[in-house]
N, C-alpha and C positions, 0 to 999 in steps of 0.2 A: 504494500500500500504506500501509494505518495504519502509527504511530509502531511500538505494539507487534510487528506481524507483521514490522516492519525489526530491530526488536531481538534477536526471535525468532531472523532468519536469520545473524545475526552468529557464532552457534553452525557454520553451512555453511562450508565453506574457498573453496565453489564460489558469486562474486560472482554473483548476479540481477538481471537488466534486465528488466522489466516493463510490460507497457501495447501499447498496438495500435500498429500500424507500426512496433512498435520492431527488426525484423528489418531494416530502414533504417539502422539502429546498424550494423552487423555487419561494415561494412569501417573505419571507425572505431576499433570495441572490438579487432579483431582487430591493426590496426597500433599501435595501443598495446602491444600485446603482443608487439610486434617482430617481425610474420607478413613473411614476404616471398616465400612460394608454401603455398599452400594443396592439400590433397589436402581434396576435400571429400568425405566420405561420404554417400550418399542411395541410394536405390530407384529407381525407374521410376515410379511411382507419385505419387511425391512430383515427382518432373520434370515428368511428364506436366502438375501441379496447378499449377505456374510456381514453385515456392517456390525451387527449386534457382536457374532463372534470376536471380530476385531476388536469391538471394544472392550466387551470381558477379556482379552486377553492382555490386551494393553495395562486395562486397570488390577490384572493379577500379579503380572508381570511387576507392579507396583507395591504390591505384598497386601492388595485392596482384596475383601472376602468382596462376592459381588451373585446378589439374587436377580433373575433376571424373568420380570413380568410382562408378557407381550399381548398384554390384552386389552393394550388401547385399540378405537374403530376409529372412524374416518365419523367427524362432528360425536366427539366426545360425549356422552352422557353421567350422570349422575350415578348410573348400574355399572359402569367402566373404572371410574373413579373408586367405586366402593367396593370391588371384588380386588383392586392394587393396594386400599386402604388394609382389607383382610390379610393379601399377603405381606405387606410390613410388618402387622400386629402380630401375625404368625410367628415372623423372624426373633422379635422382641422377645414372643412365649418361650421362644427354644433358646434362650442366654444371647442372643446375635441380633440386637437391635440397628436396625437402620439407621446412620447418621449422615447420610448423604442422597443424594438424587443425580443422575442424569436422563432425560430426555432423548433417545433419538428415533429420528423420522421426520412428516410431514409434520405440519401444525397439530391437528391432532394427537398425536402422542406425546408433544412437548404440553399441550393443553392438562392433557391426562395427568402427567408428571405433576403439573402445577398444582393441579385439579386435589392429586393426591396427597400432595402436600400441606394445603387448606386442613384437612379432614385429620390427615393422618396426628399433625401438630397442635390444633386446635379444636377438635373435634366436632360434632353438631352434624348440620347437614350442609352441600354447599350451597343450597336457597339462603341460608344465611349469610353469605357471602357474597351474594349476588350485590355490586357495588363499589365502594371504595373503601379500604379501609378498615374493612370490618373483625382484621385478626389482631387477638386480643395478646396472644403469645410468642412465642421467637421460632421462626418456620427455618427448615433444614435449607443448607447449603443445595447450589441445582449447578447442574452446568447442561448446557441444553447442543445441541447436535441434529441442526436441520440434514433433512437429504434430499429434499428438493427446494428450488428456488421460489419461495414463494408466499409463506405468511410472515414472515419476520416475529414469529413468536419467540422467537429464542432471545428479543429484544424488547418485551414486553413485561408486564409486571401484571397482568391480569391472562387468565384463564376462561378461554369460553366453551363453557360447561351446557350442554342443554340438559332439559327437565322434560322426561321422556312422558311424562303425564300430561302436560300443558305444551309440551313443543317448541317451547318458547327458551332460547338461547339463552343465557346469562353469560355477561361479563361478569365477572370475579377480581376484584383486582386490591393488590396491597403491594405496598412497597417491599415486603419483607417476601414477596414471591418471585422482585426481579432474581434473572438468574448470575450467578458470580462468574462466570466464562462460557461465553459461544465459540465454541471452535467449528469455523467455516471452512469444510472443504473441500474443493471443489469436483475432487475424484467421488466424492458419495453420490453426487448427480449422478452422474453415465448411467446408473441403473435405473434413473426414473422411469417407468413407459409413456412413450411417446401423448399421451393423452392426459396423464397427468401431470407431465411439465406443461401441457400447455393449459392447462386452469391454472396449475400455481400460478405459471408466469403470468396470465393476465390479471392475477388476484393482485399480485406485486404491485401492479402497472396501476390497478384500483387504489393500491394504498397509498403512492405517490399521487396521483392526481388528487382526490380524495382529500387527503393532509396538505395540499397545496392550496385548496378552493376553503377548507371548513371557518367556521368561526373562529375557533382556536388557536388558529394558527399563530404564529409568533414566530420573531427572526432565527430561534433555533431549529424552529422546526420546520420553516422553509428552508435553512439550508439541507440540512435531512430530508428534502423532496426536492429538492431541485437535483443535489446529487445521485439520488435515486432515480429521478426521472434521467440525467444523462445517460445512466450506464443502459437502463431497463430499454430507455430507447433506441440506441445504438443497438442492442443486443439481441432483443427480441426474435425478429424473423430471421435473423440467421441461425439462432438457437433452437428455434423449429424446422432449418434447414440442414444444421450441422450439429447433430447435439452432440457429436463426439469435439469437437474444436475447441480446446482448453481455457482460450482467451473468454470468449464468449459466455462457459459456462460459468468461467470467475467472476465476469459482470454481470452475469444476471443472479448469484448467489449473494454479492455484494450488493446490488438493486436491492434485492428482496428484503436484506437484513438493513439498508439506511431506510428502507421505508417501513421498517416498523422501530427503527428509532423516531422516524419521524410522527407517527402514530403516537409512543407513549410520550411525544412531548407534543402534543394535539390532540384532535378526534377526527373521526371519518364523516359522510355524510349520508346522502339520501341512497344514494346506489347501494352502502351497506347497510339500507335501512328495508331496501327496496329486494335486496336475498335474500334476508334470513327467511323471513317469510314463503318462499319460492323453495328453498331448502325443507322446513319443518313441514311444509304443506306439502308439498310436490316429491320432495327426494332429490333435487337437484340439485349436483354438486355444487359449492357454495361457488367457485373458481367461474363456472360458469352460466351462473346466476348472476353474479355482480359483471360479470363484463358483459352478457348482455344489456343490462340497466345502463352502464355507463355511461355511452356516448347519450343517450337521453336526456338523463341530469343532467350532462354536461350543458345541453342545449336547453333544458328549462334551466339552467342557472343563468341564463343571460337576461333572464326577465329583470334579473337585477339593475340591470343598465350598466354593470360595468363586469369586466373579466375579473371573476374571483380567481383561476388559474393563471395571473398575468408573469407568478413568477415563474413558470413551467412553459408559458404557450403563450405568446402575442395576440394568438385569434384563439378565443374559446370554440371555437366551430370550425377551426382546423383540426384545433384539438380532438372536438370528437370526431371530425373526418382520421383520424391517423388512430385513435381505440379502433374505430370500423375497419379499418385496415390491418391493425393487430388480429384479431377476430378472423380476419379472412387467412390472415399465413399460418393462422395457429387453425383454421379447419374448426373455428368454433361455432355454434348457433348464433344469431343474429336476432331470433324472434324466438318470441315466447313459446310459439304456438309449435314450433320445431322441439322445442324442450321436450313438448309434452301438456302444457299448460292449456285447460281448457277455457273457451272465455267466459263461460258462468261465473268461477273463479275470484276474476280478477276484482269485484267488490271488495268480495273479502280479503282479499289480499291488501288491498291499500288499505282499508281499516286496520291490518294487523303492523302495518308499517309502519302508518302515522305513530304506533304507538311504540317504535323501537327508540332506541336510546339515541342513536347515531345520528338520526333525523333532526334531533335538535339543535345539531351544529351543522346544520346543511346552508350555504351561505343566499341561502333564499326559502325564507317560511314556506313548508310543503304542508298542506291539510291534507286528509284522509280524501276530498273532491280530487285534489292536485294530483295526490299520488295515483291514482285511478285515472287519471289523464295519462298520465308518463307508463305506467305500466299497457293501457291500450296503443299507445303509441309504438312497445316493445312488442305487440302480440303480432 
């Protein structure tokens, strides 16, 4: 990494280790941090691809005992969280308490991790947590290990957990959940399949634009989206053209983690207001849920009379001409109705919208009328 993008990160509480092989780091970085049994969070998926082995070996190799739970799913729930919660309390029962966490995988499994952590240190349910703020005690060390390019959770301090009863996604979030080292690297990619690098990557793309337009925004976290938007832009269609090409994969794994630096120093807006919904309702992958929204919002954000993205994009309506063309190299859906989404639907769906978190930092007041505008526009 250049001088400036280290200076950049100095703003994250969450240290970066950076460069290929560096998942070789990980029983090293972890025993500095005084790890001495690990619960490692992953997927199946990610096992299958050997990254998990690599890391239990790393972290053993380190003289770190290390339990290895791979039962986080793709949009995390409460029943995920709580069968990882069991096996920590397990470890605990048997004299070998868990004092550390690592995350690796997609956002989800790093979510899970977080998730787990909540519950496991503080106990309760995570509906209690659903928020900011709300852990009352001192939460385990984490070091988080994205493998695809794409929600920058491993940059985040909240966990989104949903509530498989009501559907409805919860942020989770406390300072004591950011994680103490993201090690980015860019060899974990290569395994993604071709279909889900390309929702990560245009979730990325959602979260720099996104954290460029919101209310919140502020001059740290526009540099954290502008930087992001460089790499993510540059890198995109060629990363769905050459996903073996080293360059590209490091810039769009670096996109993906300044834009969720840029995220936990801001918020998102209508387009992640405008998924979750489409998600819990529908089943559709969140990646490509929110980039179809997009370019939308992009273009009902102009109602405002002035370009909320002006530090990412001169013309807002370039802008979303260029998400619409992201979409097209990534072979992504464009309309709702291609998802899957039927249009009886879409009522309910903008009423469940208006009432997400996100929406209220959208830099143009959406009513539950509006969002039912922009989503028939999407169908």
């Amino acid at each position: 990494m250049d001088a400036n993008l280290q200076k950049l990160l100095e703003h994250s509480r969450t240290r970066v280790v950076f460069g290929a092989s560096s998942l070789d780091k990980l029983g090293e970085l972890a025993r500095n941090e005084n790890a001495r049994h690990v619960l490692l969070v992953t997927d199946p998926g990610i096992r299958r691809a050997g990254h998990v082995d690599q890391a239990a070996k790393s972290l053993r190799a380190a003289g770190i005992h290390v339990t290895i739970f791979e039962g986080a799913a793709e949009n995390p729930t409460t029943s995920h969280v709580d069968v990882g919660v069991a096996v920590a309390k397990e470890c605990a029962s048997r004299g070998y308490p868990i004092n550390f966490l690592v995350g690796i995988g997609g956002g989800s499994a790093m979510d899970c991790a977080k998730g787990i952590n909540f519950i496991f240190t503080n106990g309760g349910r995570m509906q209690d947590y659903w928020g900011i703020g709300k852990a009352n005690k001192p939460m385990l060390p984490m070091i988080a290990i994205p493998t695809t390019a794409g929600t920058g959770s491993e940059a985040q301090s909240f966990a989104l957990i949903t509530d498989p009863a009501t559907h409805q996604k919860m942020a989770c979030g406390d300072p004591k959940a950011m994680c103490r080292v993201a090690i980015l690297d860019p060899d974990l990619t290569r395994t993604q399949p071709s279909k889900v690098a390309a929702a990560a990557g245009i979730d990325a793309v959602a979260h720099a634009v996104e954290t460029a337009g919101c209310t919140k925004r502020n001059d740290v976290s526009l540099s954290f989206s502008r930087e992001a938007w460089l790499r993510l832009d540059r890198a995109f269609e060629r990363a769905m053209q050459n996903p073996s090409d080293d360059a590209t994969r490091a810039d769009m794994l670096l996109g993906a983690h300044l834009a969720g630096c840029a995220i936990e120093n801001s918020m998102l807006g209508a387009a992640h207001a405008c998924a979750n919904p489409l998600t819990a309702r529908c089943g559709i992958t969140h990646g490509l849920a929110v980039g179809a929204m997009l370019p939308h919002v992009v273009r009902f954000n102009l109602r405002g009379g002035k370009n909320p993205y002006a530090s990412i994009a001169n013309d807002a309506d370039a802008l979303a001409m260029r998400v619409t063309r992201m979409l097209d190299a990534a072979r992504l859906a464009r309309k709702l109705r291609d998802l899957g989404v039927k249009e009886p639907m879409l009522p309910q769906l903008a009423v469940e919208a208006a009432e997400q978190w996100t929406a209220k930092f959208n830099p143009v007041a959406v009513s539950a009328e509006e969002f039912l505008a922009i989503y028939c526009a999407a169908w």
